[in-house]
C-alpha positions as CSV (number, residue, x, y, z in Angstrom):
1,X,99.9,103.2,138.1
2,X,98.2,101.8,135.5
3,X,95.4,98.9,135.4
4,X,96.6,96.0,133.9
5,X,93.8,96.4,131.3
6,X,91.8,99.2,129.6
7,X,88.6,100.2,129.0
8,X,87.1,99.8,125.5
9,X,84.3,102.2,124.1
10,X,82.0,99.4,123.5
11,X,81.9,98.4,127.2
12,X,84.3,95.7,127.0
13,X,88.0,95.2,129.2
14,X,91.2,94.8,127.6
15,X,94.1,93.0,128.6
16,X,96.4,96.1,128.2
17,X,99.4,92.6,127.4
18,X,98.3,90.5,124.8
19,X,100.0,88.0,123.4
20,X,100.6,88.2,119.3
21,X,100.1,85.1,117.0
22,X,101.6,86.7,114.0
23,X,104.2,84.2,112.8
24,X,104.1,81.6,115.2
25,X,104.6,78.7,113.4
26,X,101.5,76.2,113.5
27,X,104.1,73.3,114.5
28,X,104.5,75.6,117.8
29,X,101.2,77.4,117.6
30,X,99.3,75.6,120.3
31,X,101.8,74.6,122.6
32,X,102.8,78.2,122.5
33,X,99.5,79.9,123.5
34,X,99.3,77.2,126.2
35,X,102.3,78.0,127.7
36,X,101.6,81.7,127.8
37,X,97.9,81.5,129.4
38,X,99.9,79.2,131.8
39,X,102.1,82.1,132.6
40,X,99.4,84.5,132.7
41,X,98.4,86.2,129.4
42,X,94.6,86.3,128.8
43,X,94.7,88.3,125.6
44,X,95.2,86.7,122.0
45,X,95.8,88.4,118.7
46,X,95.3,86.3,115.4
47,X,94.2,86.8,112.0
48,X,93.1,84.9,109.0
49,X,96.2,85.9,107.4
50,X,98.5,84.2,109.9
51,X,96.9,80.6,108.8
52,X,97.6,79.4,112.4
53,X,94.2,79.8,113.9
54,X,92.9,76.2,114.0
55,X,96.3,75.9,116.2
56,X,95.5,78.5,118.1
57,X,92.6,77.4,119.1
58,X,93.6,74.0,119.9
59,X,95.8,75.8,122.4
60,X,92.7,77.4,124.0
61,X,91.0,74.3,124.2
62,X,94.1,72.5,126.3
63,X,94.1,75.5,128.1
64,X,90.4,74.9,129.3
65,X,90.5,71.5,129.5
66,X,93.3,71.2,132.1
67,X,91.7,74.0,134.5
68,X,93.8,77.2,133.7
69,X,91.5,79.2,132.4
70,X,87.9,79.7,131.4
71,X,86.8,81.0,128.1
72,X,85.1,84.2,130.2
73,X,88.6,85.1,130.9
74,X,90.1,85.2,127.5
75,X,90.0,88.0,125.0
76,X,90.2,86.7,121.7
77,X,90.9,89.0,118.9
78,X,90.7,88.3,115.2
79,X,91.1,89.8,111.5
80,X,89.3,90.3,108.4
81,X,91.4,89.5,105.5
82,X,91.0,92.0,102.4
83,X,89.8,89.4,100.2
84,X,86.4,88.8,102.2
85,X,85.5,92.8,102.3
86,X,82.3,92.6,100.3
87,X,79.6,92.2,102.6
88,X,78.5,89.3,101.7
89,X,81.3,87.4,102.2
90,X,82.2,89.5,105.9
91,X,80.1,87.2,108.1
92,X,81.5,83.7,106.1
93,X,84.5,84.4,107.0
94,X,84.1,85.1,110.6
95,X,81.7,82.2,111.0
96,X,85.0,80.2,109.4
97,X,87.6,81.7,111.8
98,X,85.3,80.8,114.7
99,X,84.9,77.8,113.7
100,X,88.7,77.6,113.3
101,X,89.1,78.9,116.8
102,X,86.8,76.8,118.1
103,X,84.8,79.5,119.6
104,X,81.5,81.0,119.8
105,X,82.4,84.3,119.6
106,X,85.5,86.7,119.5
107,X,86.0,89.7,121.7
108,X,87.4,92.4,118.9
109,X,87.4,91.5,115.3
110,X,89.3,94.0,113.1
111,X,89.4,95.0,109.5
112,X,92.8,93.7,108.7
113,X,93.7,95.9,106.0
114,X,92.2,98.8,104.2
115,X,92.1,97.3,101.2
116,X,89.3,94.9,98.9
117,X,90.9,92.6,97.1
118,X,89.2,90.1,95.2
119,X,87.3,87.1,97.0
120,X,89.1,83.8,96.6
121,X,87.6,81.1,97.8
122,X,88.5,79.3,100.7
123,X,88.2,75.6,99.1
124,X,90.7,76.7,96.3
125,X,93.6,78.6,98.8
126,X,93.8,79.6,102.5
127,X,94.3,81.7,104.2
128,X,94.3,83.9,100.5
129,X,97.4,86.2,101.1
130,X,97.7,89.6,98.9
131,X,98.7,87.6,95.5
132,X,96.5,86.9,93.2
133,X,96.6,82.8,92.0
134,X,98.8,83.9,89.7
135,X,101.3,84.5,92.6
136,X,102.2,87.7,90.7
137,X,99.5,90.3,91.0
138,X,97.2,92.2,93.3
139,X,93.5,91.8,92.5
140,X,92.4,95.1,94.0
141,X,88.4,95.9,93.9
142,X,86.3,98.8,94.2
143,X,84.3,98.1,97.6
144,X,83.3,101.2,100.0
145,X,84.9,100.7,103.8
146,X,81.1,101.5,104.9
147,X,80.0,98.7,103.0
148,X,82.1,96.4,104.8
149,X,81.5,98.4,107.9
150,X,78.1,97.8,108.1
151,X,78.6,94.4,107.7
152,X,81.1,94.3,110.7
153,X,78.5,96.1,112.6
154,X,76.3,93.0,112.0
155,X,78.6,90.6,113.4
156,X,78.0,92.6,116.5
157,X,74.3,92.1,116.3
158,X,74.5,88.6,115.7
159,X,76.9,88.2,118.7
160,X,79.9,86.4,116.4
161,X,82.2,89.0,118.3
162,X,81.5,91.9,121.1
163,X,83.5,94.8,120.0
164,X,85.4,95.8,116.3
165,X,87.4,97.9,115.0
166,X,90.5,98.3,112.3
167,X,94.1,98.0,111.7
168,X,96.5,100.1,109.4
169,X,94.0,102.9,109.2
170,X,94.7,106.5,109.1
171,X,93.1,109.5,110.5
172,X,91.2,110.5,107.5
173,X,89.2,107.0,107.1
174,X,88.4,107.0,110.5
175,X,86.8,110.1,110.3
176,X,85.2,108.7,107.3
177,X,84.1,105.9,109.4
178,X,83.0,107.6,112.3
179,X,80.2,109.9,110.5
180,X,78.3,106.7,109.6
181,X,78.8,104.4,112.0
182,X,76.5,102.6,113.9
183,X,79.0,101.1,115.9
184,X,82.0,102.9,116.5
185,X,85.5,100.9,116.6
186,X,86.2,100.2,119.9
187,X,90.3,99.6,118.5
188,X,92.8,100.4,116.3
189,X,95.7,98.4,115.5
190,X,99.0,99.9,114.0
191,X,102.4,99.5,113.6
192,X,104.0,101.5,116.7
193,X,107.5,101.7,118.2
194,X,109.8,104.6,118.9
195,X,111.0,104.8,115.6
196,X,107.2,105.2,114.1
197,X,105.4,107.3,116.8
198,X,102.3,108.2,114.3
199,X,101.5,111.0,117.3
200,X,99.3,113.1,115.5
201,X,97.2,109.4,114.4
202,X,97.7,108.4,118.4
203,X,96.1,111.6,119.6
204,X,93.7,111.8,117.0
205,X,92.5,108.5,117.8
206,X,93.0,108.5,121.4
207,X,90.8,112.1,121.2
208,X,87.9,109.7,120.0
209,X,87.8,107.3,122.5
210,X,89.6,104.8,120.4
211,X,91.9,102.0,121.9
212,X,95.2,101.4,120.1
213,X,96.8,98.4,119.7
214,X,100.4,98.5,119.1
215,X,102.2,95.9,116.9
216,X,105.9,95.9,116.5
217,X,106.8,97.0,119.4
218,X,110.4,96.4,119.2
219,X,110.9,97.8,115.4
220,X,113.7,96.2,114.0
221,X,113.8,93.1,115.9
222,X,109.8,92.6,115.0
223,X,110.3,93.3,111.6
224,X,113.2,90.5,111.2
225,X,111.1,87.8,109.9
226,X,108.6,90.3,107.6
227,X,111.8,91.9,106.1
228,X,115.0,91.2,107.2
229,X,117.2,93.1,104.8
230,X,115.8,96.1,105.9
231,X,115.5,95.5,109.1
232,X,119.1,94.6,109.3
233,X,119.6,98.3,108.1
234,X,118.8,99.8,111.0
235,X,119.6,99.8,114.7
236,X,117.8,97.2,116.9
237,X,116.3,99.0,119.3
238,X,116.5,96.8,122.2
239,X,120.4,97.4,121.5
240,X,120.0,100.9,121.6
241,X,122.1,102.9,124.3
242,X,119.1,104.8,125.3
243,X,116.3,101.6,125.6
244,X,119.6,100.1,127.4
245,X,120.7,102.6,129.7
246,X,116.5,102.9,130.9
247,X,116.2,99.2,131.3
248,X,119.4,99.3,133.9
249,X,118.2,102.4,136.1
250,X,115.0,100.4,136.4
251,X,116.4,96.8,136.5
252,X,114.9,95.6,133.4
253,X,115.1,94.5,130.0
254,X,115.2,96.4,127.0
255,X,111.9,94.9,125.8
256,X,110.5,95.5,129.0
257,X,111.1,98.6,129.0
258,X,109.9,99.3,125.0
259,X,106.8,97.9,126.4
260,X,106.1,99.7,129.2
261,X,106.6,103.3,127.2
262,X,103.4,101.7,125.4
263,X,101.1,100.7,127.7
264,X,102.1,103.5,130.4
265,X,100.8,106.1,127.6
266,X,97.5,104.3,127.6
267,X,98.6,101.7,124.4
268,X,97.9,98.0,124.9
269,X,100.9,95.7,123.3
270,X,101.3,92.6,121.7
271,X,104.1,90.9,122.2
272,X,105.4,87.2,121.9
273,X,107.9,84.8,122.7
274,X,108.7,81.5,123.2
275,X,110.6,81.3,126.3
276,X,108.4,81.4,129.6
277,X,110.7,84.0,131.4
278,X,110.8,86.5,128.1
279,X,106.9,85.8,128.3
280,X,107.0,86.6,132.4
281,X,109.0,90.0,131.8
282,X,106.7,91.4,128.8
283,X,103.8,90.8,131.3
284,X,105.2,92.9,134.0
285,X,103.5,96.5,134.3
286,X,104.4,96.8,138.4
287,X,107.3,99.7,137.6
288,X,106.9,102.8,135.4
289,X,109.2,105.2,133.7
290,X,109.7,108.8,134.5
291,X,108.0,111.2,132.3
292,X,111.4,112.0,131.3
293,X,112.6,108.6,129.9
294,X,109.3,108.5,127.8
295,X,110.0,111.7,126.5
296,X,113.5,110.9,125.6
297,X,112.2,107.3,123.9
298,X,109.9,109.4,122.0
299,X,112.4,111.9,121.0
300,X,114.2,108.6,119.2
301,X,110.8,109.1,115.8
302,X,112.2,108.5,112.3
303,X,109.3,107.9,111.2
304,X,110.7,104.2,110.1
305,X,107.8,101.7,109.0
306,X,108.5,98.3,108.7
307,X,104.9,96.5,107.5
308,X,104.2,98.2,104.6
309,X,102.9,96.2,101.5
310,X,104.5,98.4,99.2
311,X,108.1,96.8,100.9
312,X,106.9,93.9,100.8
313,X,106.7,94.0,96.9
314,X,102.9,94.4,97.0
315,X,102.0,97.5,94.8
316,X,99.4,98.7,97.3
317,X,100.2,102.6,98.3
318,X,98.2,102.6,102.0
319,X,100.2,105.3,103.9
320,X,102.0,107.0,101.8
């Protein structure tokens, strides 16, 4: 059986559960990550982007406070939002999102996005978003991902975080990445479920030494709130005979089981919820699916992406 967390490149343990900040509302945001290091999860994901990280962190600090956990137990992971990619502006930002947190330091910070857009100021609008401030366009600019790289690799040196890595990426820029690095990412974050299985980017990646992160674990049902008429289009897969049929050989939950064909195969997850007992059951790794189930989960690829800018009406072509 599995440990309950994984071994990064850089030295570091991962929760192989974390718990995922993306659109928790800030009027729920701390209470939220209190309850779920009350019910056990250790691992946080957040991002600039989300604009709920001085929430977050208020969370932590309750947390602390009342006795339930020390900060040495945590692992906090945040983002680099496109609009900070020049170098100059990579260590700013992090020093900001700290500062947001209320930390000293995170435990993975990832390159958001492959893609520079043009630096807004934090004074004028945060967190920036993909629009320009004309709320129409995308300012893209012409910035090298080893320029920002190398600035990542600093915030290393200077101890603002203890491993990084990148999100949305595809095979080819992480070879491009890895014959300059310094630093190797220790993660990589993507968009993984069984109806977007990305297996040759998982075993490329994998091959490497690289930790993946899966987000939207539950396809449809995760993508409600990104894009709900598209979502809607498509069946939810903890409704799905299949997912349903496992979960009641085994006892479980759908979601419980579309979380355990992750992190069985090695993927950590990051899930969320605001009930305590949905927040107990995604937790639970003491069961495992035969090799058989996973292989018939798998079998269920489309190839169906749900967090792509281009569907979200932002004209920037990353996988295609």
């Amino acid at each position: 059986m599995l440990s309950s967390a994984i071994h990064l490149s850089s030295g570091y343990q991962m929760p192989l559960t974390g718990y995922g900040l993306w659109n928790v509302s800030k009027t729920t945001c701390a209470e939220q990550v209190y309850n779920a290091i009350k019910v056990g999860y250790r691992c946080f994901d957040g991002a600039c982007d989300y604009g709920n990280e001085v929430e977050a962190g208020q969370g932590i600090a309750r947390a602390i406070r009342d006795g339930l956990v020390q900060r040495e137990e945590l692992f906090i992971t945040s983002k680099l939002w496109g609009t900070f990619h020049e170098p100059q502006h990579v260590q700013l930002s992090a020093h900001r999102q700290l500062s947001d947190w209320g930390l000293d330091y995170f435990d993975l910070y990832l390159i958001h996005f492959p893609v520079s857009l043009k630096y807004v100021d934090p004074s004028e609008r945060y967190p920036p978003g993909w629009v320009s401030s004309d709320s129409k366009s995308v300012d893209l600019i012409q910035i090298p991902i080893h320029d920002t790289w190398r600035a990542m690799e600093l915030l290393v040196d200077l101890k603002f975080t203890r491993s990084i890595g990148v999100s949305n990426f595809n095979i080819q820029l992480i070879r491009d990445i890895l014959c300059y690095a310094r630093i190797a990412p220790a993660v990589l974050q993507i968009e993984h479920h069984p109806f977007l299985i990305q297996r040759q980017l998982v075993d490329y990646v994998q091959g490497k030494g690289i930790t993946i992160t899966a987000y939207c674990s539950f396809g449809p049902q995760s993508a409600v709130a990104a894009k709900p008429r598209k979502a809607a289009l498509f069946t939810s897969l903890l409704e799905h005979n299949l997912i349903q049929e496992i979960a009641q050989l085994h006892g479980k939950t759908s979601s419980q089981v579309l979380l355990r064909w992750s992190t069985q195969r090695g993927i950590a997850v990051i899930p969320k919820s605001r009930r305590l007992l949905h927040m107990q059951q995604n937790l639970d790794m003491k069961w495992e699916l035969t090799s058989l189930e996973i292989d018939s989960i798998s079998a269920l690829d489309q190839g169906l992406r749900f967090n792509d800018p281009v569907t979200h009406g932002f004209n920037v072509p990353i996988f295609d």
